[in-house]
C-alpha positions in Angstrom: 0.0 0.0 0.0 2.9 2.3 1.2 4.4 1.9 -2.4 1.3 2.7 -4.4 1.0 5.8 -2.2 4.6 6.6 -2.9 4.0 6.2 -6.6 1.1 8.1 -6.4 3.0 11.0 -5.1 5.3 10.6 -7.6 3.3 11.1 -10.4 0.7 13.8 -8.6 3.6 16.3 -7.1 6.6 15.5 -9.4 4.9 14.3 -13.1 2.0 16.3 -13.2 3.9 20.0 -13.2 6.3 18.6 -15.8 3.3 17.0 -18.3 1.8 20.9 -18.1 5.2 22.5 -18.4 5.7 20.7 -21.4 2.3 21.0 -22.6 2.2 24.2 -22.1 5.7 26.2 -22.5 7.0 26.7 -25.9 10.8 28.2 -26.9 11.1 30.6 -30.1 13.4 27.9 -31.1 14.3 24.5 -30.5 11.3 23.9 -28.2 11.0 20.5 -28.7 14.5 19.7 -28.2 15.0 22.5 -25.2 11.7 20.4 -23.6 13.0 16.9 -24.4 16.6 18.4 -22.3 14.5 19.8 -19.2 12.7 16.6 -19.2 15.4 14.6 -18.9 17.7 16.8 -16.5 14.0 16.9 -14.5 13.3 13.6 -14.4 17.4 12.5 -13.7 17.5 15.2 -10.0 14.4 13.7 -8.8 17.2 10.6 -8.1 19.5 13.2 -7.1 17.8 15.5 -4.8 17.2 14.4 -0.6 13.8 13.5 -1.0 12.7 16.0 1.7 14.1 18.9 -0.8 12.7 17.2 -3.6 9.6 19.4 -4.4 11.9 22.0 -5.2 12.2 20.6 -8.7 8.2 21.2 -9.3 8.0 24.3 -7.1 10.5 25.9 -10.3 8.4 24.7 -12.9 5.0 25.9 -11.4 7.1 29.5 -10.5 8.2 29.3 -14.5 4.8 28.8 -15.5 3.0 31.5 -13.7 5.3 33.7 -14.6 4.7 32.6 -19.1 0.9 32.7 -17.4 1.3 36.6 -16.9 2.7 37.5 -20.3 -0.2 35.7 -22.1 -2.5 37.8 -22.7 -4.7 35.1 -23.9 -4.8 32.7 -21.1 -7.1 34.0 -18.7 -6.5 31.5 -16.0 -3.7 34.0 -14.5 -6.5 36.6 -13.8 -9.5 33.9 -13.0 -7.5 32.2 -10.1 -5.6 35.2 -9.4 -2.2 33.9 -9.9 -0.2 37.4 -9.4 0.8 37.9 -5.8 -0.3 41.6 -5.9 -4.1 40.9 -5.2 -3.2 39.1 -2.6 -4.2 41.0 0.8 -2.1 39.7 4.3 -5.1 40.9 6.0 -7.3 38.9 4.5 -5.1 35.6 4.5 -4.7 35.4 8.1 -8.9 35.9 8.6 -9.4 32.7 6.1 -6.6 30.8 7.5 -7.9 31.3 11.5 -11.5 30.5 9.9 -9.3 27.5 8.3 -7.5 26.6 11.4 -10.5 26.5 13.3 -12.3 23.9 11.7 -8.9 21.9 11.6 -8.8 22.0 15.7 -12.7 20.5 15.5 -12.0 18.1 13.6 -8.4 16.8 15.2 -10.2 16.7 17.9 -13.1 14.8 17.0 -10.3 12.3 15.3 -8.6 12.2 18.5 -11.8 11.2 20.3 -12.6 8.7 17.7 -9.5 7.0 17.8 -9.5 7.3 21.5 -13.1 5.5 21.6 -11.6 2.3 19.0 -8.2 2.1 20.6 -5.8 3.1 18.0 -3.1 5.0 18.6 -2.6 7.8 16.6 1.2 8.2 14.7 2.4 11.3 13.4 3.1 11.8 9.4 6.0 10.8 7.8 7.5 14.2 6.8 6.9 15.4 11.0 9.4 12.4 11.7 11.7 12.8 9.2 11.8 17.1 10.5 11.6 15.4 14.3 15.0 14.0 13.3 17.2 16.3 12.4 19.7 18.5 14.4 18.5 22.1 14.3 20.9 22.9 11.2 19.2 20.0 9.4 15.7 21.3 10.6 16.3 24.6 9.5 17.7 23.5 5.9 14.4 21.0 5.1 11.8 23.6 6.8 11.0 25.7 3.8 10.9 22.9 1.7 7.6 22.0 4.5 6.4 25.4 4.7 7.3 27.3 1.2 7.4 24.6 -1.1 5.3 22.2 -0.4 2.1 24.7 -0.2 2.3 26.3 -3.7 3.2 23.4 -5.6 0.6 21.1 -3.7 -2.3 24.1 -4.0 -0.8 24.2 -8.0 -1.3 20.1 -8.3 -4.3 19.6 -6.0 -6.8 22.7 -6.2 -5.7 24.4 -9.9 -4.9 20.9 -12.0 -6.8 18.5 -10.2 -10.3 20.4 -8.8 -10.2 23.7 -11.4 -9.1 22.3 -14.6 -9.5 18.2 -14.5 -13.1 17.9 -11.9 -14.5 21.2 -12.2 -13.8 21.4 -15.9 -16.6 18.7 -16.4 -18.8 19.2 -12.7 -20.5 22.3 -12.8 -22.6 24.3 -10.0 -23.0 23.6 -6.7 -23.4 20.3 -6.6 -20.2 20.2 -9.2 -18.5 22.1 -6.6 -19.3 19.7 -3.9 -18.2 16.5 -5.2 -15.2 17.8 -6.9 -14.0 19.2 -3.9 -14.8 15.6 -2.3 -12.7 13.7 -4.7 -10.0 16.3 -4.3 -9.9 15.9 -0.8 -10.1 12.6 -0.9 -7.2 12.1 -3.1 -5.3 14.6 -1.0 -5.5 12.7 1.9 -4.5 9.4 0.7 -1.7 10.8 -0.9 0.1 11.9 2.5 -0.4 8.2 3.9 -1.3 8.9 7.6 -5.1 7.5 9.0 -4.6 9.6 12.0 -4.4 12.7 10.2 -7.1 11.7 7.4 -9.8 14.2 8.5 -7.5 17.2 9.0 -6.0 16.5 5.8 -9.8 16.4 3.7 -11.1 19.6 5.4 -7.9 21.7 4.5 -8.1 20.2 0.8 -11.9 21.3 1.1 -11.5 24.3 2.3 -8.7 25.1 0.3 -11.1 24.4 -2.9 -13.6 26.8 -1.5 -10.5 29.5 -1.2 -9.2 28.9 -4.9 -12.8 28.9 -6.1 -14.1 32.1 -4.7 -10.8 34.1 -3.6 -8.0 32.9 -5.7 -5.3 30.8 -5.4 -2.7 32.7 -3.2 -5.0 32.2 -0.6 -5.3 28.9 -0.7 -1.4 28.7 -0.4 -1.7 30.9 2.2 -3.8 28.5 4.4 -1.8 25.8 3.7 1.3 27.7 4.3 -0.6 28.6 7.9 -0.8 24.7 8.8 2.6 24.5 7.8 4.0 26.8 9.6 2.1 26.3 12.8 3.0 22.2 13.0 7.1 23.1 12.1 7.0 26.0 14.7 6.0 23.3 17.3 8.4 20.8 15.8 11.4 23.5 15.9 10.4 24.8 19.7 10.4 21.3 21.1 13.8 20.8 19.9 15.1 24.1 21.2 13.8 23.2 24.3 15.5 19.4 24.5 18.6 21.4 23.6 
């Protein structure tokens, strides 16, 4: 199971920027062969890189492609999901992520309760070990990877690709909405392997649909990048604090 899940991530987080970027980038000359070259050096550093730096290779491509986004005129998707960081208001990022944050308290702890009430023990996800196991130097070199990288290309993969242009594309309305948002989540949540954190994982995919949807797609980064930071501030003060 852990393998499909691994392959699963694989093609989600690492494949799906590349298909578009190739899809979807041209050169003025030699685009094929310049393509067919970032393909391969692409595909070659995902062996390369420490897997907990790894989505920096995506993170690139998706900062490439918004940029190509802004200086086509005719692709409207920069100004419908509000790709440049300019509309973006701090003020109104930290009101949706607290609105965000709240609902994932309720629901850890109705997960807590739940698991409490069948006897399972709850275990933490993989990338909050691997972080729980580095020296401080470490730490500090893998967090942005967590707390930068990890919400832009996700919120690029998950809520622009996979809800906006694969679900949403053919699930319209309300009721399109709903169950693309669903099957989002869903798929987000599987795809980060952990039973404990199942719940928590669904309603900031949902949420983060609802964000994209209605307010753009920096703020659904900007949620994400909340989480983030609030889990690897923990993770960084308890080390401080066992010295």
């Amino acid at each position: 199971m852990e393998r499909l899940i691994n392959i699963l991530i694989i093609l989600l987080l690492y494949l799906v920027p590349l298909v578009v970027f190739t899809k979807t980038i041209t050169w003025r000359r030699y685009s094929k062969l310049i393509n067919i070259v970032i393909v391969i050096a692409y595909i070659g550093l995902i062996f390369i890189v420490p897997s907990m730096q790894g989505n920096v290779l995506p993170f690139i491509l998706i900062i490439f492609m918004m940029f190509r986004m802004k200086n086509e005129s005719l692709n409207s998707d920069y100004n419908i999901y509000k790709f440049s960081i300019k509309g973006f208001k701090v003020s109104n990022g930290f009101r949706y992520a607290l609105v965000g944050y709240g609902m994932v308290i309720m629901v850890s702890i109705i997960t807590q309760l739940l698991l409490f009430a069948f006897g399972i023990q709850a275990k933490s996800q993989e990338v909050v070990d691997v972080l729980s196991g580095y020296n401080i130097v470490e730490f500090l070199i893998a967090a942005p990877s967590a707390v930068i990288f990890a919400p832009i290309v996700e919120e690029y993969v998950f809520r622009y690709v996979l809800f906006q242009k694969v679900f949403r594309k053919t699930l319209s309305g309300k009721g399109g909405f709903l169950i693309s948002s669903f099957l989002v989540s869903i798929i987000f949540a599987i795809a980060h392997n952990n039973l404990t954190a199942f719940g928590m994982l669904f309603i900031i995919s949902f949420y983060n649909c609802y964000l994209i949807e209605k307010k753009g797609y920096w703020y659904a980064v900007f949620n994400h990048f909340f989480v983030n930071v609030i889990t690897t501030s923990f993770l960084f003060a308890s080390k401080l604090m066992q010295g």
